[in-house]
C-alpha positions in Angstrom: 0.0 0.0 0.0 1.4 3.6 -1.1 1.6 5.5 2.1 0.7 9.0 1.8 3.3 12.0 1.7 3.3 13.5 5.3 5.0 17.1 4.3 5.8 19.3 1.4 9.2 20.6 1.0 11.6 22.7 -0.9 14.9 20.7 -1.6 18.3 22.4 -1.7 21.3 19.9 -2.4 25.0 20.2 -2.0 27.9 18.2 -3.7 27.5 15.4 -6.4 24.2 14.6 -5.1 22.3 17.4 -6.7 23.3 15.8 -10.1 22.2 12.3 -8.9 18.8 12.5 -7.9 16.0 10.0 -8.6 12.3 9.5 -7.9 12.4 7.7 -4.4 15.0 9.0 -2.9 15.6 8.1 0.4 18.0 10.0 2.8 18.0 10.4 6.0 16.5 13.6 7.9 17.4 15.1 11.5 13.7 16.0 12.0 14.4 16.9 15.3 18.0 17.5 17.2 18.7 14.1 18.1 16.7 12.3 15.8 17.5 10.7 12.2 15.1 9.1 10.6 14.3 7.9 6.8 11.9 9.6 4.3 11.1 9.0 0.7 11.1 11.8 -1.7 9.0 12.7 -4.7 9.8 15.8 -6.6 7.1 17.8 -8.3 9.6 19.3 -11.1 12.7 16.9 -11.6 14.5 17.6 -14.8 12.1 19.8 -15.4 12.3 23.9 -14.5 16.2 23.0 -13.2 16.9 27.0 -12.8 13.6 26.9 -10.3 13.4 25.4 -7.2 13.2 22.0 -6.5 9.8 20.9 -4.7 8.5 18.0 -3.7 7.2 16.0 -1.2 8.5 13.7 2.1 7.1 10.2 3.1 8.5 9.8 6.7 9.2 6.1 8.5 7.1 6.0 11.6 6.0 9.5 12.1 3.9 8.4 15.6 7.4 8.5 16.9 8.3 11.7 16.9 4.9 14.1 16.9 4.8 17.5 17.1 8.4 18.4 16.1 7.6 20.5 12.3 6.4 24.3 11.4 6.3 26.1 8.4 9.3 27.1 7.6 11.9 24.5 9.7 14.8 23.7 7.7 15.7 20.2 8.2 19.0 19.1 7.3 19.6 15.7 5.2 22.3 12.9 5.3 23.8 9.9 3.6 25.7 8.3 6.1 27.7 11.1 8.3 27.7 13.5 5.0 25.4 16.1 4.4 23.8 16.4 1.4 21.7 19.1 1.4 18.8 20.5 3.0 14.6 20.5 3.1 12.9 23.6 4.2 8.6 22.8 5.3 6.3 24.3 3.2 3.2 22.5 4.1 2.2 19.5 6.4 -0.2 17.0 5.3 -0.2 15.0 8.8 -1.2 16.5 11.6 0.7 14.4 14.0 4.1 16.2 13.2 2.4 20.1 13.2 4.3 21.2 16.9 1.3 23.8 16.7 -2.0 22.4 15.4 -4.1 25.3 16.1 -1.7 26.8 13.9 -1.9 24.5 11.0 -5.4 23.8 11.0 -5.8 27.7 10.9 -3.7 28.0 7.6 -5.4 24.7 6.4 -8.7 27.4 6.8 -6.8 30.0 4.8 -5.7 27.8 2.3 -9.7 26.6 1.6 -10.8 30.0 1.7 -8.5 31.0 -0.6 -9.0 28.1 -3.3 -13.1 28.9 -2.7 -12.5 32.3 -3.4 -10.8 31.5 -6.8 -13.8 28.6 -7.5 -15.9 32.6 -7.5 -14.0 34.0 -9.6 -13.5 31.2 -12.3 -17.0 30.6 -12.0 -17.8 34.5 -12.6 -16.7 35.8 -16.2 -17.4 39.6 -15.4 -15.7 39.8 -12.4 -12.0 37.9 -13.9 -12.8 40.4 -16.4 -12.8 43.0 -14.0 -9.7 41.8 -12.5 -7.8 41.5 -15.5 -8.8 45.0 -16.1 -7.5 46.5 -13.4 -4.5 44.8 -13.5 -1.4 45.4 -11.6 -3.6 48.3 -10.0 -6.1 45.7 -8.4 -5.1 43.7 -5.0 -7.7 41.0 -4.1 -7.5 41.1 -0.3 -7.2 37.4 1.2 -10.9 36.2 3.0 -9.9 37.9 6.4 -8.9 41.3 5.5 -12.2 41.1 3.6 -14.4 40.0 6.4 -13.0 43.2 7.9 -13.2 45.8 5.5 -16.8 44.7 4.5 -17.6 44.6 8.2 -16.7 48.1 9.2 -18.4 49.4 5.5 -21.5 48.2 7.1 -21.2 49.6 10.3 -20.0 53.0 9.3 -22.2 53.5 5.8 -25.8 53.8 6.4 -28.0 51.8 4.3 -31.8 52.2 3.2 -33.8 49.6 1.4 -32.7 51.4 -2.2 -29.2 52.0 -1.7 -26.7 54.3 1.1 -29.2 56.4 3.0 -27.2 59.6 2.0 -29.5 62.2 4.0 -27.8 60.4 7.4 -24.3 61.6 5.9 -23.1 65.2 6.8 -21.6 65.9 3.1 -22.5 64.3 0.2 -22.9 65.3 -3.5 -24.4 64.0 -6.9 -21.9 63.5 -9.7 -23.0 64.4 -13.4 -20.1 63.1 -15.1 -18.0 60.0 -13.7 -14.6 62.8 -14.5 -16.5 65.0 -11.5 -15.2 62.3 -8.9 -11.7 63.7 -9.0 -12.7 67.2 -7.5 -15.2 66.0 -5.5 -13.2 63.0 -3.7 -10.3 63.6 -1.6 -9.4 59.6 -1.6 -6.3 58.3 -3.7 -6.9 54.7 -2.5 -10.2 53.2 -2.4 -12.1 49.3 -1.6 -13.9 48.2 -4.4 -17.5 46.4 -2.7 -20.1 44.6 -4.5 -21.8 42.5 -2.5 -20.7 40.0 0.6 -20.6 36.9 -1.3 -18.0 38.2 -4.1 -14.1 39.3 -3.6 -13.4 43.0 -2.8 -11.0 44.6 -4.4 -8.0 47.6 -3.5 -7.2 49.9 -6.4 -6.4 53.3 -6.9 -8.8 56.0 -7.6 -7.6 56.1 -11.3 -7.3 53.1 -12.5 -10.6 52.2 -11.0 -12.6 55.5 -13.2 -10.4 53.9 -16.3 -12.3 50.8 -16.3 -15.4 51.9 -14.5 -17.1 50.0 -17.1 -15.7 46.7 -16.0 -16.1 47.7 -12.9 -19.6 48.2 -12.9 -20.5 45.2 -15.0 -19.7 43.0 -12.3 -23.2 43.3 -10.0 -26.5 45.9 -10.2 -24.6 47.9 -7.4 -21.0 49.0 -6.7 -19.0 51.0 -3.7 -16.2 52.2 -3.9 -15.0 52.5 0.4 -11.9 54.9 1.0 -9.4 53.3 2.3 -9.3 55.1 5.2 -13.3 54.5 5.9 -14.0 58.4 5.6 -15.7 58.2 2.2 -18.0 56.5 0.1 -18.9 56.2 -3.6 -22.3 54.7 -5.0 -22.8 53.7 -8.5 -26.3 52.3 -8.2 -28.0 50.2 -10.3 -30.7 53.0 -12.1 -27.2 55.4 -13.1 -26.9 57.6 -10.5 -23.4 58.0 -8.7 -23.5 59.9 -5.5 -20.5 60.2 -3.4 -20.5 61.1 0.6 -18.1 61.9 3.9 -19.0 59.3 6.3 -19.9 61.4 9.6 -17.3 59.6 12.2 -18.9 61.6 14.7 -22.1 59.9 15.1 -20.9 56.3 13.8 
């Protein structure tokens, strides 16, 4: 029975051995400071990519025996015989019997899902990767928890009515006549791009986001556009109006 891989690791050799490697290999690692033990290797890119990094995975012997001794990021030193022959730094760990902090790894195992549903969105969503192609360089998707934060204070500092923002509960606000207005009217540089809870938000730059307002837009019946500083807020809604307001910090 193939056993499966307990880590994933980026391999750095030293001597004659880098030139000599095969599917299988099996040195021997000091997984913790008194502590050798055997592990097969299986490489993701050998021959292949030889200026990039070599990564694979590790299939330890008898990993019950020596629990809770790997991180992200440990550096574990490999041997044939009494020589070194290079080195195996953690990237991920598959078995949670050798994570020294579990909490730990089953909070980036979280990440890690949240992150790969995020993409299924955005695959699955053809106006919004058009968006983000759009945008380009000038577009950071923020990762699920610097999302759940930003959206959370949007809703807690914007006020909202059953069309749209309730903009007669904001101290300053204006109606914009042509989308070029924005930049006298706005004193943001940086702003959140918001659609809705379920989909991605987005950090741009007041510019580029006006340059492809269209793509923008496309992407759900409503947008906001959130300063980054959570002092301002933009509304393109849904019947073509854009309005754009202070958020009164005062009295939120």
């Amino acid at each position: 029975m193939q056993l499966k891989p307990d880590v994933e690791a980026i391999f750095e050799f030293i001597g004659s051995r880098k030139d000599k490697l095969y599917e299988g290999y099996r040195p021997a690692h000091l997984i913790h400071e008194n502590y050798l033990t055997s592990g097969v290797h299986s490489y993701y890119n050998l021959g292949v990519d030889t200026d990039k990094e070599l990564k694979g995975t590790i299939t330890f012997i008898s990993p019950e025996a020596y629990p809770a001794c790997l991180w992200i990021g440990k550096q574990i030193t490999m041997y044939e015989g009494k020589t070194v022959v290079g080195h195996a730094t953690i990237t991920n760990i598959f078995n949670s019997i050798l994570c020294e902090n579990k909490k730990e790894y089953l909070e980036q195992l979280k990440k890690e899902n949240q992150q790969k549903q995020m993409q299924k969105k955005i695959e699955s969503n053809a106006l919004l990767s058009e968006c983000i192609i759009a945008l380009g360089t000038g577009g950071k998707l923020l990762v699920q928890e610097e999302k759940n934060t930003v959206y959370q204070v949007f809703k807690e500092k914007v006020p909202f009515n059953s069309y749209g923002v309730d903009w007669k509960q904001l101290k300053l606000f204006y109606r914009i006549n042509q989308i070029e207005d924005i930049y006298g009217k706005s004193k943001g540089k940086e702003f959140y791009i918001i659609w809705c809870n379920k989909l991605p938000i987005i950090k741009s730059d007041i510019v580029t986001i006006i340059s492809n307002i269209d793509d923008v837009c496309a992407v759900e019946f409503d947008t906001w556009l959130f300063s980054v500083d959570y002092d301002e807020v933009i509304e393109f809604h849904h019947e073509g109006s854009i309005m754009i307001g202070t958020v009164d910090m005062e009295n939120k």
